[in-house]
C-alpha positions in Angstrom: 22.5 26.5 4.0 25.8 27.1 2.4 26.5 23.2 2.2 22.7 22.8 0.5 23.6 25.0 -2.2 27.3 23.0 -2.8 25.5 19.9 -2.9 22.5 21.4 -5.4 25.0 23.2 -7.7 26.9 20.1 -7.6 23.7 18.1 -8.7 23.5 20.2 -11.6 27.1 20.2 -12.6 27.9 18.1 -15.7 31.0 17.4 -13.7 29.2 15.8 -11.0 29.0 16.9 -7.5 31.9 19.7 -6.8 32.3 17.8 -3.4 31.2 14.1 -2.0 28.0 14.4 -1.0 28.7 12.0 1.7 31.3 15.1 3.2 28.4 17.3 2.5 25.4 15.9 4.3 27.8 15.3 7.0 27.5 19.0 7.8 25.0 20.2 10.7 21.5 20.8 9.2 19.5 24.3 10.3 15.9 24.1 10.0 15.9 26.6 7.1 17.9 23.7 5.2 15.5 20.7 5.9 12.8 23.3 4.5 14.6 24.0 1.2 15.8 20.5 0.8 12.2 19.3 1.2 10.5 21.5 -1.7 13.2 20.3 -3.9 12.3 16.6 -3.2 8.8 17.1 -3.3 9.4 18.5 -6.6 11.5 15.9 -7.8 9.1 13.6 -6.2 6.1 14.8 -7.9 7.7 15.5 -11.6 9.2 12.4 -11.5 6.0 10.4 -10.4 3.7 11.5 -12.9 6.5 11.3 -15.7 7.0 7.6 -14.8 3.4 7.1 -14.4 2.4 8.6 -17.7 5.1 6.4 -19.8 3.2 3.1 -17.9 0.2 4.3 -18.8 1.0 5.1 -22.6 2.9 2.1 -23.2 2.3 -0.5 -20.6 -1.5 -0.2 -20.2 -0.2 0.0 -16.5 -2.2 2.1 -14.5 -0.8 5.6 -12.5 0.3 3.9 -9.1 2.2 1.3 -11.2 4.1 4.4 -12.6 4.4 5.6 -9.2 5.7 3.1 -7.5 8.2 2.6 -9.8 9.3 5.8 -9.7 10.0 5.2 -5.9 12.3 2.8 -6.8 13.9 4.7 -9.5 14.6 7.4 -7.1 16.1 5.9 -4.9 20.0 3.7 -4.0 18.7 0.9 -7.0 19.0 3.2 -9.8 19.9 7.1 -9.2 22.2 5.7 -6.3 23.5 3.5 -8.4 24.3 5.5 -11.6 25.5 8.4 -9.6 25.3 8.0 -5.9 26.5 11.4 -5.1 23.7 13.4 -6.7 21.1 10.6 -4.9 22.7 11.3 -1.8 22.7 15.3 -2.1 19.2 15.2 -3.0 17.9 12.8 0.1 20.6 13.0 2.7 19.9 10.6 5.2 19.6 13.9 7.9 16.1 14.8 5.7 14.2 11.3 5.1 12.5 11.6 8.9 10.8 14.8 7.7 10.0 12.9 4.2 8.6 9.7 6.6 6.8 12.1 8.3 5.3 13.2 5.3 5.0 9.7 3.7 3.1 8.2 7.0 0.5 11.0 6.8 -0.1 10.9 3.1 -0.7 6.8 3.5 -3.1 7.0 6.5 -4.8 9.7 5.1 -5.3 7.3 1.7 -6.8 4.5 3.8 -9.4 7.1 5.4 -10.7 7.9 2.2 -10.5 4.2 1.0 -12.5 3.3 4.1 -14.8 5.7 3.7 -15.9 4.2 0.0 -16.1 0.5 2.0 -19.5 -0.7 1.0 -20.4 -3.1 3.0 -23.6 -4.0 1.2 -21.0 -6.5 -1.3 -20.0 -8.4 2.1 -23.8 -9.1 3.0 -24.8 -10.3 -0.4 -22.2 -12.5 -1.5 -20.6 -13.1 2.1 -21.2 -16.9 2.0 -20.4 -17.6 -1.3 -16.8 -15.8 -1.4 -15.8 -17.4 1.6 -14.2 -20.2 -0.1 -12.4 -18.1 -2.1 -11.4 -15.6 0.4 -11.1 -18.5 2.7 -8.4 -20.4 0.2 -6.3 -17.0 -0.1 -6.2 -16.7 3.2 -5.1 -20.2 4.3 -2.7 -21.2 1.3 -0.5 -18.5 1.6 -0.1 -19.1 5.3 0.2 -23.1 4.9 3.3 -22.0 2.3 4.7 -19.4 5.0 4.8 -21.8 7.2 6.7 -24.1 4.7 9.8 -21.3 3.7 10.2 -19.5 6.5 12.1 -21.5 8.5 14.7 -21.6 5.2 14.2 -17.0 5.4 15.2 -17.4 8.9 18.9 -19.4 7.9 19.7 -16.5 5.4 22.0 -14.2 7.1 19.6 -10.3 7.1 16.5 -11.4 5.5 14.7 -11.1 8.9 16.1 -8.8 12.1 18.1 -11.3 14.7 16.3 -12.5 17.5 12.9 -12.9 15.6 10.5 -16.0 16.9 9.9 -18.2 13.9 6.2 -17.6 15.0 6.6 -13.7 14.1 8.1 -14.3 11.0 5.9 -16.7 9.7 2.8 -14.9 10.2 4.4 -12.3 8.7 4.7 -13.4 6.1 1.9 -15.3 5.7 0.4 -11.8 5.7 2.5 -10.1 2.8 1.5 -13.0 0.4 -2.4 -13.3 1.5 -2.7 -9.8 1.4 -4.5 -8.3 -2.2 -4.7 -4.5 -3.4 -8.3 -3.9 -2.1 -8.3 -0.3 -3.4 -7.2 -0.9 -6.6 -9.2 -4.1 -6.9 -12.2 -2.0 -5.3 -11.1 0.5 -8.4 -10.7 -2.0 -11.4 -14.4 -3.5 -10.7 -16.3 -0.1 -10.5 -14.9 1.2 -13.6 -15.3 -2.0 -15.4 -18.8 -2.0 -14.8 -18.2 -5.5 -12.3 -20.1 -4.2 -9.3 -23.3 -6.6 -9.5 -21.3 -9.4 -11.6 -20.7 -12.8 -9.7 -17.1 -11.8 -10.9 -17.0 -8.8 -8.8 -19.0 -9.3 -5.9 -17.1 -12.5 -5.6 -13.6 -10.7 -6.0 -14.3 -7.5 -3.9 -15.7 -9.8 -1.0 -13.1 -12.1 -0.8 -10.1 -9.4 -1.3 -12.0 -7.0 1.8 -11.9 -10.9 3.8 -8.5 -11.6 2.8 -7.4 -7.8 3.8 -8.9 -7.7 7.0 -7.5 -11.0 7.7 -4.2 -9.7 6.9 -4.6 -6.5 8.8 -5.2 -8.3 11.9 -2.3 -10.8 11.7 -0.1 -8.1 11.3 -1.4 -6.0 14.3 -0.8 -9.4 16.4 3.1 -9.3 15.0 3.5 -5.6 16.0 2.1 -5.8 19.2 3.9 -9.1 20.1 7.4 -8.3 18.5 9.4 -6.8 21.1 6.8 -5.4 23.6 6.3 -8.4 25.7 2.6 -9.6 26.8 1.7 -5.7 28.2 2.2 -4.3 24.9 0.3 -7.2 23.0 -2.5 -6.8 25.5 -2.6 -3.0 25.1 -2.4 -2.9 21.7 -4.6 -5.7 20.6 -6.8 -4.4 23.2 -7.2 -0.9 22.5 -7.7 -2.3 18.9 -10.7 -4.1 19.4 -12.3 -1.8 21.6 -11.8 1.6 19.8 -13.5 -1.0 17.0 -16.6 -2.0 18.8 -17.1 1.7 20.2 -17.1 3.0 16.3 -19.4 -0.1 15.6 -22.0 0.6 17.9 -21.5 4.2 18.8 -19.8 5.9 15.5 -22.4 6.1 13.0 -24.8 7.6 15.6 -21.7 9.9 16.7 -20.8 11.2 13.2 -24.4 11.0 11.9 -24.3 15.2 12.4 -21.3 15.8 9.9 -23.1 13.9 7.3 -26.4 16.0 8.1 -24.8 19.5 7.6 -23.1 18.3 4.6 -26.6 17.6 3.2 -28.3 20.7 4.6 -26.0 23.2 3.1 -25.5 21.2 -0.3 -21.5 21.3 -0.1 -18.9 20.3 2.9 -17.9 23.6 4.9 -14.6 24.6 5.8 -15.7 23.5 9.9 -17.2 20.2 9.0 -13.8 19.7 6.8 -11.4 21.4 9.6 -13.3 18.7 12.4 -13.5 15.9 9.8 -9.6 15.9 9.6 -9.3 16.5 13.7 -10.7 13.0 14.1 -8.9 11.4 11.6 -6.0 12.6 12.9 -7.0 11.7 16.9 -7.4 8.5 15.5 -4.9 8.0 13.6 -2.6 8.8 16.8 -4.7 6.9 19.0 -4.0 3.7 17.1 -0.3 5.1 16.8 0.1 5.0 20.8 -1.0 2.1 21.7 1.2 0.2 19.5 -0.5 -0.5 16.1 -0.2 1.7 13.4 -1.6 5.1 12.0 -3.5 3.5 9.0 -5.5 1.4 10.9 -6.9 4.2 12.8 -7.5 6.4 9.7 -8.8 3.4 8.1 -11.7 1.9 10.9 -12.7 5.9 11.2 -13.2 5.9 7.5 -15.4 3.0 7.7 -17.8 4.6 9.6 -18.2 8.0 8.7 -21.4 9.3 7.1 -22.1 8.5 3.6 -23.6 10.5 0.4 -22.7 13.8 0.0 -19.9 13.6 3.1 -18.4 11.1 1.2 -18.2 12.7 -2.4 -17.8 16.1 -1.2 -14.8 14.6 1.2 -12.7 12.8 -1.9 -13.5 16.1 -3.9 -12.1 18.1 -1.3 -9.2 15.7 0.2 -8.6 13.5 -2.3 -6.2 14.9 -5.1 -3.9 16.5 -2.4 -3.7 12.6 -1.1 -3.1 11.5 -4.5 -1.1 13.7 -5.7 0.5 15.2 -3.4 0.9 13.2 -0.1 0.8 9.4 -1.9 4.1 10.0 -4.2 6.1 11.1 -0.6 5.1 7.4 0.1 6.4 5.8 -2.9 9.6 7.5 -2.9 10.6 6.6 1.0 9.6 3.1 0.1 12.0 3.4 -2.8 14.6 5.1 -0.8 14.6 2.2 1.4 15.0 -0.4 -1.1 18.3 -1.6 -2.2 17.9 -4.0 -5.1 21.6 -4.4 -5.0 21.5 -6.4 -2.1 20.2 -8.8 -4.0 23.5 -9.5 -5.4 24.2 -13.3 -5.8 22.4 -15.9 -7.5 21.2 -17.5 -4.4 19.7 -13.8 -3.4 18.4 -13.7 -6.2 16.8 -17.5 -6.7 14.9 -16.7 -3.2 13.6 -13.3 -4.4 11.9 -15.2 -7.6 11.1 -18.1 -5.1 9.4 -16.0 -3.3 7.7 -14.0 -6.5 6.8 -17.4 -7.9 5.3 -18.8 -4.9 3.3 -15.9 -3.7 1.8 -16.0 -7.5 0.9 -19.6 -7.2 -0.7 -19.0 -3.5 -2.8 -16.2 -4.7 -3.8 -16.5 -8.3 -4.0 -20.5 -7.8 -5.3 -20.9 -4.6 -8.5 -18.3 -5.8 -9.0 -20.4 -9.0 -9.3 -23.3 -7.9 -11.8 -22.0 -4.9 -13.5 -20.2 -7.4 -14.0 -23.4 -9.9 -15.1 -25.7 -6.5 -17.6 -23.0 -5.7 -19.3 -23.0 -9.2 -17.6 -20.2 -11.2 -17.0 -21.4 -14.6 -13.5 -21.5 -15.9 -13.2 -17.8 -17.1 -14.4 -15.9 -14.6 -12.0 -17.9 -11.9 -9.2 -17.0 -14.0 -10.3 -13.2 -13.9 -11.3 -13.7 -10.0 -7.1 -15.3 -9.5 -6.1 -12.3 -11.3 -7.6 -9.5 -9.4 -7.1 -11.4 -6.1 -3.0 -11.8 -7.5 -2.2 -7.8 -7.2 -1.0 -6.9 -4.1 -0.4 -3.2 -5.2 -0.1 -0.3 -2.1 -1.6 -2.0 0.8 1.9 -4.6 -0.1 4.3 -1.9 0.4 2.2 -0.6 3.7 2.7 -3.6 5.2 6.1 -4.3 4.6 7.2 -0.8 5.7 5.8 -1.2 8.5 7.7 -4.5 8.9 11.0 -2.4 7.8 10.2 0.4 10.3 9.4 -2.1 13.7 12.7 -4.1 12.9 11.1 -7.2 11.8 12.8 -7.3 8.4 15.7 -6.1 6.7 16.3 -4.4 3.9 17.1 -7.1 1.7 13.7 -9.3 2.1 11.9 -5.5 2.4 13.6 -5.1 -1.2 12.7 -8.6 -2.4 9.1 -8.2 -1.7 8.8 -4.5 -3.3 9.7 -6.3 -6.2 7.1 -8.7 -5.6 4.3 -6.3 -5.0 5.5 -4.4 -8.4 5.0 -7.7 -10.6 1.9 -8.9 -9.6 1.0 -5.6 -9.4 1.7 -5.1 -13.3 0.0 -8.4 -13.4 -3.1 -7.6 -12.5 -4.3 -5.8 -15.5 -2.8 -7.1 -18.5 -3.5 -10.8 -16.8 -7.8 -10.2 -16.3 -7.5 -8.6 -19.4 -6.4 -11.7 -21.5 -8.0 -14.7 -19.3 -11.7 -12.1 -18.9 -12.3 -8.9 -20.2 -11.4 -9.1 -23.8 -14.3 -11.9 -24.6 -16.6 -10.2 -21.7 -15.8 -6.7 -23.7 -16.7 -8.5 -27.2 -19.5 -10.4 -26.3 -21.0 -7.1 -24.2 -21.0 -8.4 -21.1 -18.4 -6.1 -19.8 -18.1 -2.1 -20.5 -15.1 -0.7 -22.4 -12.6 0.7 -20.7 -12.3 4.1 -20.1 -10.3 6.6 -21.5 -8.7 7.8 -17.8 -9.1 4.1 -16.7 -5.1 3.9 -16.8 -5.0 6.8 -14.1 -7.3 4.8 -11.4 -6.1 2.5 -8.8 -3.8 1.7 -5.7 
């Protein structure tokens, strides 16, 4: 404990730290230490998240998880480390970031419950065959221009982990650019008042297609990289059939939660206490056999009860998530990116390559699917702008990559920045091709005063 308060008073120092924080950290850690360290970064975390968050808001229009994410980055080796590495490095010593991933992988998975949980499926049966050429065109676009760069990734020395099959790495990343921020997108159309406009149906449908699309490729990477045919079997597997049980079986299963929600008016401490057992059984189940946690938490959430479970669920669970839990996320993603690997101008021509095509896969692809399937001109610029954002579900997916040795940490770095800019994007961009003449002519609702604090 003696070396956490060196490094801490060295933090605070003017002077900088009184000793290398390298020497420091190198030090045996007690338990009592990971403890202390962890409120301070979960402090720092949280402050530092709704500071950043707040300043996007007020003068970027940008909403909170734009701030947040953000503030990942600033926390971590691309700024802090890079202005003063010492103090970064005494305040999350390498010994410390497993508790923090600990923290960051339950806070995510316990996100995607709730965002499952809020999946209407009604949008999917209505406007299921007319989004499919949209969804269908984000979908196969940014796979057709995987296909096409990949093989250039795989010459650059670190972009991918040695030994990868061009196979992996291509679907891959097929999957990072197809994928779209469903929960924010889900966000931006409720609170705009989109829900029964051809412009939302269209957009939610095709970004839930695109998602699960997504999803599913990258559960076939994962449970072929590196576990051989067994693994892919067990995983893929186990996958499908803990989905077809919930399909057939869950609703009926889970139907009694929902009931004693609705019989006592509120959710009770028990139906809470077993509501957060099986998400967490599940969540480990899909953990085991080789997937990952959020695809558990998310296919649970799916098919829990709706109504009252659901509202009294996010009442109850929801700002802890989002407050609390979410910003762990943000900051191990940060602490794992190092923009200053980026650091030549050929680094740094295939990071914008790679910004600029996924843009032109996404945002064009949709657009032009959206024109060909009747849309008129403005609303397939506003469908290509919502489907653009790749948001949280973009920095899920590419942690995960990080975390199973698929990438390194200089394409993990070069596609954080892409998920931040067409993240940004997203608003601003509908705003100007969509919702200003929607807004004027009344065809749209204003935006709301706490709209800037919504989304994912």
């Amino acid at each position: 404990m003696d070396s956490f308060w060196t490094t801490v008073g060295g933090i605070l120092s003017p002077h900088g730290p009184a000793v290398p924080a390298a020497a420091a950290v190198a030090k045996s850690y007690a338990p009592g230490d990971f403890s202390i360290h962890f409120f301070l970064q979960l402090a720092v975390i949280i402050f530092t998240c709704r500071v950043v968050g707040w300043l996007g808001k007020k003068f970027l229009a940008q909403p909170q998880v734009v701030g947040e994410m953000i503030a990942g980055v600033i926390l971590g080796p691309s700024l802090i480390g890079l202005l003063w590495p010492d103090a970064q490095l005494a305040l999350f010593p390498k010994e410390t970031k497993t508790v923090l991933y600990v923290g960051a992988q339950f806070g995510v998975g316990l996100y995607m419950f709730l965002v499952g949980t809020t999946l209407n499926l009604d949008h999917f049966k209505s406007k299921a065959k007319s989004a499919f050429g949209v969804s269908l065109a984000g979908i196969l676009v940014p796979f057709a221009l995987a296909i096409l760069i990949t093989p250039f990734l795989l010459t650059v020395p670190g972009l991918f982990t040695a030994g990868i099959s061009r196979a992996n790495a291509t679907l891959f990343m097929g999957a990072c650019i197809a994928l779209t921020a469903f929960p924010m997108l889900a966000r931006i159309i409720n609170e705009r008042g989109l829900n029964n406009s051809s412009l939302g149906t269209l957009s939610l449908t095709a970004g839930a297609f695109d998602d699960a699309a997504s999803w599913c490729v990258l559960a076939i990477v994962l449970a072929t990289f590196g576990g051989g045919p067994g693994m892919a079997v067990l995983a893929i597997g186990g996958a499908v059939v803990y989905f077809v049980f919930l399909a057939f079986f869950g609703k009926r299963l889970l139907a009694p939660l929902g009931r004693a929600v609705e019989a006592r008016g509120e959710m009770s401490m028990t139906v809470l206490a077993i509501t957060m057992g099986l998400f967490c059984l599940s969540a480990f189940f899909m953990d085991a056999i080789g997937i990952h946690a959020i695809f558990g938490g998310f296919i649970l959430g799916v098919f829990m009860p709706r109504g009252l479970f659901t509202t009294e669920l996010k009442k109850k669970v929801e700002p802890v998530a989002v407050i609390l839990l979410l910003p762990m996320f943000f900051t191990y993603s940060g602490l794992n990116t190092r923009m200053d690997m980026v650091n030549s101008p050929a680094l740094l021509l295939i990071a914008l390559g790679i910004l600029a095509a996924s843009i032109l896969a996404k945002f064009g692809a949709c657009y032009v699917a959206a024109r060909i399937s009747g849309e008129d001109n403005r609303t397939a610029l506003g469908i290509g702008a919502l489907m653009n954002s790749r948001g949280l579900m973009e920095l899920i997916i590419i942690n995960i990559g990080l975390q199973k040795g698929i990438i390194g940490p200089t394409l993990f770095s070069m596609l954080v920045l892409m998920a931040i800019v067409t993240t940004m994007m997203a608003s601003p961009l509908f705003e100007l091709v969509y919702g200003r003449k929607a807004r004027a002519s009344g065809e749209l609702d204003a935006i709301p005063s706490d709209m800037a604090t919504q989304g994912a």
